[in-house]
Structures are given as structure tokens and as C-alpha cells.
C-alpha positions in Angstrom: -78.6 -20.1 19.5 -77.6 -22.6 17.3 -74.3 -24.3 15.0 -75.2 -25.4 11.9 -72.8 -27.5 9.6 -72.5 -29.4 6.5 -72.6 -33.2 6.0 -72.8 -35.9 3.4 -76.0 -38.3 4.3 -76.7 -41.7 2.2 -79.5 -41.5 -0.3 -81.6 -44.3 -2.1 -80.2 -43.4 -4.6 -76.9 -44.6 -3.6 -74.9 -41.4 -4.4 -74.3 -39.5 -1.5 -75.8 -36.2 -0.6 -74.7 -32.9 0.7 -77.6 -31.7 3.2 -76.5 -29.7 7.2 -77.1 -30.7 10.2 -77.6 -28.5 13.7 -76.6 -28.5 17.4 -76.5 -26.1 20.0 -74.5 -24.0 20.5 -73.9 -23.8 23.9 -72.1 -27.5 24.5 -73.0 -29.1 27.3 -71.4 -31.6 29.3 -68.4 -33.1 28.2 -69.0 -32.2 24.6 -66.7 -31.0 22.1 -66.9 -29.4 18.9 -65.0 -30.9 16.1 -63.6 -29.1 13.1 -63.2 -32.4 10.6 -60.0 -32.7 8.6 -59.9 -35.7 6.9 -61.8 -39.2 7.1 -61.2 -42.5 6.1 -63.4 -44.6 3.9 -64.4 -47.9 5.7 -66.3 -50.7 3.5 -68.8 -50.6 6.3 -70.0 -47.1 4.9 -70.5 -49.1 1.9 -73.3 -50.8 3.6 -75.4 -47.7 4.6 -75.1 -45.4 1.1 -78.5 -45.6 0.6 -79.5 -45.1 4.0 -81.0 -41.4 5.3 -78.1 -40.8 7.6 -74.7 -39.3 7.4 -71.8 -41.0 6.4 -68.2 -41.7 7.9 -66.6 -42.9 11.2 -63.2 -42.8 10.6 -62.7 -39.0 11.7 -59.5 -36.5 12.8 -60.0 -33.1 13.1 -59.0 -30.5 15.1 -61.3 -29.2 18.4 -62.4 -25.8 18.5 -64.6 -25.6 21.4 -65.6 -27.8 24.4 -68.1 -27.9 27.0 -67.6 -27.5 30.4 -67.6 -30.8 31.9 -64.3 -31.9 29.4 -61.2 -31.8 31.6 -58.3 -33.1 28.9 -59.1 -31.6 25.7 -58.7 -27.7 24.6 -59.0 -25.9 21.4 -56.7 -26.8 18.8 -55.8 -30.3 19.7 -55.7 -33.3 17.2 -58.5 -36.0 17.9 -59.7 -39.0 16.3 -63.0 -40.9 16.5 -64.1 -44.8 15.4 -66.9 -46.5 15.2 -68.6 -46.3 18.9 -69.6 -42.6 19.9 -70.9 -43.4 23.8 -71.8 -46.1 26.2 -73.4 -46.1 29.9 -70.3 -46.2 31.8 -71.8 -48.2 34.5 -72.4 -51.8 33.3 -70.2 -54.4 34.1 -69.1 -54.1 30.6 -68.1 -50.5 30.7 -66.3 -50.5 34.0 -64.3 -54.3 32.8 -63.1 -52.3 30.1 -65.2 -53.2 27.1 -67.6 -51.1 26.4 -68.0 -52.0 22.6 -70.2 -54.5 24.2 -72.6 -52.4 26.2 -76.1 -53.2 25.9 -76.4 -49.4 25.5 -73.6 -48.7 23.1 -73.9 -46.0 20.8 -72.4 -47.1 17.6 -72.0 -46.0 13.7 -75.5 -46.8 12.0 -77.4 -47.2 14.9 -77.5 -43.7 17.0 -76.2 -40.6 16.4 -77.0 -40.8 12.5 -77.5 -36.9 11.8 -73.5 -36.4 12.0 -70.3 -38.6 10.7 -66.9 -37.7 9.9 -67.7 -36.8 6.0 -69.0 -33.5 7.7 -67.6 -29.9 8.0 -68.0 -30.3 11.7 -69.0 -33.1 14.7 -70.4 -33.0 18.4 -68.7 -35.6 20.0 -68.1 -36.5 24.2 -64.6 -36.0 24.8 -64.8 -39.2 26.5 -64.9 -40.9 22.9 -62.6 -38.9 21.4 -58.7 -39.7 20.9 -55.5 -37.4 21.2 -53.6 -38.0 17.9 -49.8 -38.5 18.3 -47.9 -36.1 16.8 -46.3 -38.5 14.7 -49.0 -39.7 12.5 -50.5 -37.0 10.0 -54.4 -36.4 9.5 -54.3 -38.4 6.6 -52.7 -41.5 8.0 -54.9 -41.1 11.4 -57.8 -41.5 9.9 -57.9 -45.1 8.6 -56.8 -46.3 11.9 -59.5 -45.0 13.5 -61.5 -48.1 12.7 -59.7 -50.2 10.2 -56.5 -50.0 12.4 -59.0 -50.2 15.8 -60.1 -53.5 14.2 -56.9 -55.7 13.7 -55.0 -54.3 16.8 -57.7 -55.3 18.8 -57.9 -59.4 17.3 -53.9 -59.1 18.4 -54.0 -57.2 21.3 -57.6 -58.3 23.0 -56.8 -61.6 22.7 -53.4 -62.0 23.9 -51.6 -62.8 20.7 -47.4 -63.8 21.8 -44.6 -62.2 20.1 -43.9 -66.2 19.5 -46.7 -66.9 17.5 -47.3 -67.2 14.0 -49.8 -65.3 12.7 -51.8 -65.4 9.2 -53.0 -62.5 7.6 -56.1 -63.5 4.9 -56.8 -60.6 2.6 -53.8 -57.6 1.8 -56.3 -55.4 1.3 -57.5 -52.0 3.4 -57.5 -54.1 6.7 -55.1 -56.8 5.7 -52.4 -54.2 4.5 -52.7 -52.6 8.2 -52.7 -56.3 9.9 -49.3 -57.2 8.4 -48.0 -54.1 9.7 -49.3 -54.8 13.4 -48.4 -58.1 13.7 -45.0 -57.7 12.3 -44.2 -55.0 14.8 -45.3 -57.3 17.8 -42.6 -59.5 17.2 -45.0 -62.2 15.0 -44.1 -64.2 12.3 -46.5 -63.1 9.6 -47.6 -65.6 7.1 -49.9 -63.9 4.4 -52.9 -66.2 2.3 -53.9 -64.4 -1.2 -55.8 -65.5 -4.0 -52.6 -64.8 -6.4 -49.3 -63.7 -6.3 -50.3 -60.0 -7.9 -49.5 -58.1 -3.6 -46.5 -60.3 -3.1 -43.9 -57.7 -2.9 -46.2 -55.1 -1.3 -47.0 -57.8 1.3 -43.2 -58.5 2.1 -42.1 -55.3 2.1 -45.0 -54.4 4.4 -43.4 -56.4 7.0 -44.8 -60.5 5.8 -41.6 -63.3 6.0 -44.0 -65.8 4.3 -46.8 -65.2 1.3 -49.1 -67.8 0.0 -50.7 -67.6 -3.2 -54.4 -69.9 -2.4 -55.6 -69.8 -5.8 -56.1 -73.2 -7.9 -54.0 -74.5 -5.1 -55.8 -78.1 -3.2 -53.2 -78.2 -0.6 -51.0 -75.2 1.2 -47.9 -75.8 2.8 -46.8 -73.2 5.1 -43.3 -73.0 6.8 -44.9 -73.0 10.4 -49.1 -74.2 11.7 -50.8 -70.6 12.0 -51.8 -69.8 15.6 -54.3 -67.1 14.7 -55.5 -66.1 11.6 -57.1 -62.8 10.9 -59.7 -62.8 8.1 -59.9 -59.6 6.2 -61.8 -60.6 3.4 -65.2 -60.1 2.9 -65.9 -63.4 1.2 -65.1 -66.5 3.4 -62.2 -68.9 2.6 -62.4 -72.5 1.6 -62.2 -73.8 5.0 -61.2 -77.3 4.1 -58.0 -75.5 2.2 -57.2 -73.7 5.7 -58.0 -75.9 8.6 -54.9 -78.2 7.7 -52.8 -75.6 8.0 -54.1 -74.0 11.2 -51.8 -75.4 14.7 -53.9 -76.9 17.5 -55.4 -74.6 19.6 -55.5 -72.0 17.1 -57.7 -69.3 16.9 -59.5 -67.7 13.8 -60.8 -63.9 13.9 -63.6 -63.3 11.0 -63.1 -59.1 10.6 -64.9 -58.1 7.9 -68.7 -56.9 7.8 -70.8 -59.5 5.7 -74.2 -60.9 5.8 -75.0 -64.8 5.6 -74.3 -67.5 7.9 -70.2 -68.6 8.8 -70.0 -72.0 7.9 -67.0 -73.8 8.5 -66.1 -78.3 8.7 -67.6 -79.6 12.3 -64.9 -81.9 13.2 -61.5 -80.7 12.3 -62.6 -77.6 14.4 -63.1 -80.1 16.9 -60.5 -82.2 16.3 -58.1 -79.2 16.3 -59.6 -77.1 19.8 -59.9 -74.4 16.8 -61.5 -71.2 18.4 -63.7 -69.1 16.3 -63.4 -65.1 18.0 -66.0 -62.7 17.2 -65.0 -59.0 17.8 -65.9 -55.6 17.0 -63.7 -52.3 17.2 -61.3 -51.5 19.5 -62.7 -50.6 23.1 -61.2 -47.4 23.9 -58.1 -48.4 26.3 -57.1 -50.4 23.4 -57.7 -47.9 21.0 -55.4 -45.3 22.5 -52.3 -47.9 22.8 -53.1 -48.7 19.3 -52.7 -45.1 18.0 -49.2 -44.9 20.8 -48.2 -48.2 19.3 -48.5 -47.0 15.6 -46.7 -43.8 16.1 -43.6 -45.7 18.2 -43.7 -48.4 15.3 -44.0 -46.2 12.3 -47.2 -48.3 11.1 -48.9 -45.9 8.3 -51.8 -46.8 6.2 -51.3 -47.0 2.5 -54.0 -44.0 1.3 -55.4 -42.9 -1.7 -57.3 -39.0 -1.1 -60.5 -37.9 -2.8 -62.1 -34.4 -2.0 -64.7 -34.3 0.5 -67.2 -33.7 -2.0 -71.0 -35.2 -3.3 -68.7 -36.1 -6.5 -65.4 -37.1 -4.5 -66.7 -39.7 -2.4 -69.0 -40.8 -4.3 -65.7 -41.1 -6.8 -64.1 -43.3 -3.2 -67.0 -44.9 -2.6 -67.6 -46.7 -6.3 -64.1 -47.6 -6.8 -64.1 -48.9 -3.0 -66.8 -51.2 -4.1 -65.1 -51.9 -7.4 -62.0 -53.1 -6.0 -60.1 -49.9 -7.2 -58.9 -48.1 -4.3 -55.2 -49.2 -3.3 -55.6 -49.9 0.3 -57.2 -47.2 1.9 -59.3 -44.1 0.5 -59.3 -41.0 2.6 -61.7 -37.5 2.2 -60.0 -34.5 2.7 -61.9 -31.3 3.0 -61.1 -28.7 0.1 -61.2 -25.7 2.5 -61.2 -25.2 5.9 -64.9 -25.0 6.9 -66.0 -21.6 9.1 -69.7 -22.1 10.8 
């Protein structure tokens, strides 16, 4: 016997597809079946639209069944799900804590690519999947599943001080959720845009300082940045930033782009400047992140679409466009049955 549910796949075509996809249906091991009620739009999807695979890693939904090796989860609880799906467990990665890094990782694009969260349905381990608090709707979940994974982690993995001050580059879908982090950790938050059009969505967000970068030769900010998170897909003009960066400072590139990162030899140099690499939250992190946004009130800004061939593809062209105010999220427009 068999389950069989619907999913949205990429196409070269670029407009996503409606096609199904099938498990067993007796689960095994620590499995858990998924029923998906909403998913968040990631510009990372962006990258695989026209690839034969299905779509989404920014899933909530509620479980309806579970195999018999899960010992936390039950039927009708809340979970989320991000980018990484499953790991060895027994490299010195996994058992440190950091599994994102495992040389046998299972992440979005890579494995698992006949289900996503723009699906009816999911087969996830229950290790890999996240309680939701009961604070945060489906809706607001979802984008933190990865784009909130993603800047908690800079802050958190990396031991960023309630004394530091920290710039945000970007107040878009990741930058909008970066303010809101690092304001709540006690940071001052120093925001860099290209013009002055976000300024009052930045502040009220929770920025004390915004800095329009456009036209401008020279910034002058009120404090040197200790970190800066970089949530722009383009890169900066490093010789505009590096002045403003304190010594010792550290710089976290978080967007998904191809190309090399360039940046001036010998003020990094000159300035101990470290550049961090870093993927999505590993999954200790992930669950304070999703505690510390309840506690803190941090919500993403969304716009919804339906979870249809025309609705995301409706997301996914005004993502790319520039369109979507913060965060897009895909609701299903009935609950699915299988």
C-alpha cells in the first residue's frame, strides 16, 4: 500500500508544475507524515524553478501520522521544517552540534527532491522536524523556517554580545527579519540601504540608526559596526564599508549568489576583518530560534498567494521582480485529504 500526494516541481519552463509524488504507507522508522499548511517563499527556490524537482523548504503543517521509532511527536502537532532534511548523526560534525556541515547532509536541492513544502503532504524524520510555539501562526512560522534559521544563526553561532553594534545590509525578506533579531538581543542596529525609501519600516522594526549608501562616497555611522550581516544578493562596494567596519569586526555574506566574493586585501588586513561563511541554522539553534521569536514577538512581514501552479508562480515572478513586500507565503486553498 501506498500515499500518494500532490506537489509543485520546477519545469524548464520556469513556471512551476503541479505533478504527485508517493511513499509508503506504512512509515517506518522515525518518519512522520506531514499535512502542509503553509510555506514560505525563499529566493533560493528561485534558483531551482526550472529544475525537475519539487519546490519549497520553508514548511509548517500539521502531523497526522508517525512511524514507530518517533518518540516526541503525535498526530495533530504543529511542526516546521528548513532547509536540511537528515544527516549521519555520527560524524564529529553531527555529534559537536553542527550537522549543517556533515559530509552526508541531506539538504534542499540536493536529496530528497521528489517532495518540498509547496506539497499537499511531506515524509519527513521527526528528528528534522520542529515543534511550532504556540505563539507564532502558520503563516508567520513559515518564513523562519529558513530565512529566520539564517540570520539567527550569523548572531547566535557566532557569539554576537548584547554590546555590540551590529549592521544590517539589505531590509529586505532576510534583512527585515535581521533587524528584528538583533534588536531583541540587546544590539544596537545600524541599517545600510541604497535609499531612504524603508526608513521608517526599518526603525519601526526595531533599527536606532539607518543609512541611506546611495551616491554617498563616504558613510558616517554613529558607532564602527562589529558584525555586519549581508542580505543582499548583490555585493556592496567594499571600499564604501570597510571604513566603517570596527577592528576585529566580522562580516556574514547570507544571500545565495554565484561569482567570486571580492573584497580590498589590506584594509581586511589591516582591520583583523573576518569574513564568516554560514549556512542555515543547525537544529539546536533552530529550535531556540523559533523559542526566541515567540518570547520576543519577532513576526515576519508576509504577503500570501494560493498554493497553486498560478499562485506561486504569481510569488515567484514578483519575488524575482522585486515586488513582494518582505516575505511571500503559500497557503493551501483547502485542506488536502490523501
Amino acid at each position: 500500500m501506498s500515499i500518494t500526494f500532490t506537489v509543485f516541481k520546477g519545469d524548464k519552463s520556469g513556471a512551476p508544475k503541479r505533478a504527485t509524488t508517493t511513499k509508503p504507507e506504512q512509515l517506518s522508522g522515525d518518519s512522520v507524515l506531514v499535512r502542509v499548511t503553509a510555506s514560505g517563499l525563499c529566493g533560493t527556490d528561485l534558483h531551482y524553478k526550472s529544475e525537475d524537482m519539487v519546490l519549497g523548504h520553508e514548511g509548517v503543517g500539521v502531523v497526522e501520522a508517525t512511524g514507530p521509532g518517533c518518540k516526541l511527536l503525535k498526530k495533530g502537532d504543529r511542526v516546521g521544517w528548513g532547509y536540511e532534511h537528515d544527516s549521519c548523526g555520527h560524524c564529529q560534525q553531527c555529534l559537536s552540534g553542527a550537522e549543517t556541515y556533515c559530509p552526508q547532509r541531506a539538504m534542499y536541492g540536493y536529496a530528497d527532491r521528489d517532495q518540498g513544502s509547496f506539497a499537499s503532504h511531506a515524509v519527513w524524520r521527526e528528528a528534522f522536524l520542529f515543534k511550532i510555539p504556540d505563539e507564532l501562526s502558520d503563516e508567520e512560522a513559515a518564513p523562519l523556517q529558513c530565512g529566520g534559521a539564517t540570520v539567527f544563526n550569523a548572531l547566535h553561532a557566532y557569539n554576537a554580545l548584547q554590546t555590540e553594534t551590529i549592521g544590517v545590509m539589505g531590509v529586505g525578506g532576510l534583512g527585515h527579519l535581521a533587524i528584528q533579531f538583533a534588536a531583541k538581543m540587546g544590539c544596537r542596529v545600524v541599517v545600510l540601504s541604497g535609499t531612504e525609501s524603508k526608513k521608517e519600516e526599518a526603525m519601526r522594526l526595531g533599527a536606532h540608526e539607518f543609512i541611506a549608501t546611495k551616491g554617498k562616497k563616504e558613510l558616517k555611522v554613529s558607532q564602527p559596526l562589529n558584525r555586519l550581516l549581508v542580505t543582499t544578493s548583490a555585493q556592496p562596494d567594499w571600499s564604501q564599508i570597510l571604513p566603517i567596519m570596527a577592528p576585529g569586526a566580522t562580516i556574514h555574506p547570507l544571500s545565495v549568489a554565484g561569482g567570486s566574493f571580492e573584497i580590498p586585501y589590506m584594509p581586511l588586513i589591516l582591520g583583523a576583518i573576518t569574513v564568516q561563511g554560514s549556512v542555515v541554522a543547525p537544529r539546536y539553534i533552530h529550535q531556540r530560534m523559533l523559542e526566541f521569536a515567540a518570547l520576543h514577538h519577532i513576526k515576519p512581514v508576509v504577503q500570501t498567494f494560493p498554493m497553486t501552479e498560478e499562485g506561486i508562480k504569481e510569488a515567484m515572478d514578483k519575488l524575482e521582480q522585486g515586488k513582494v513586500h518582505f516575505r511571500a507565503v503559500l497557503k493551501p486553498q483547502q485542506t488536502a485529504s490523501l
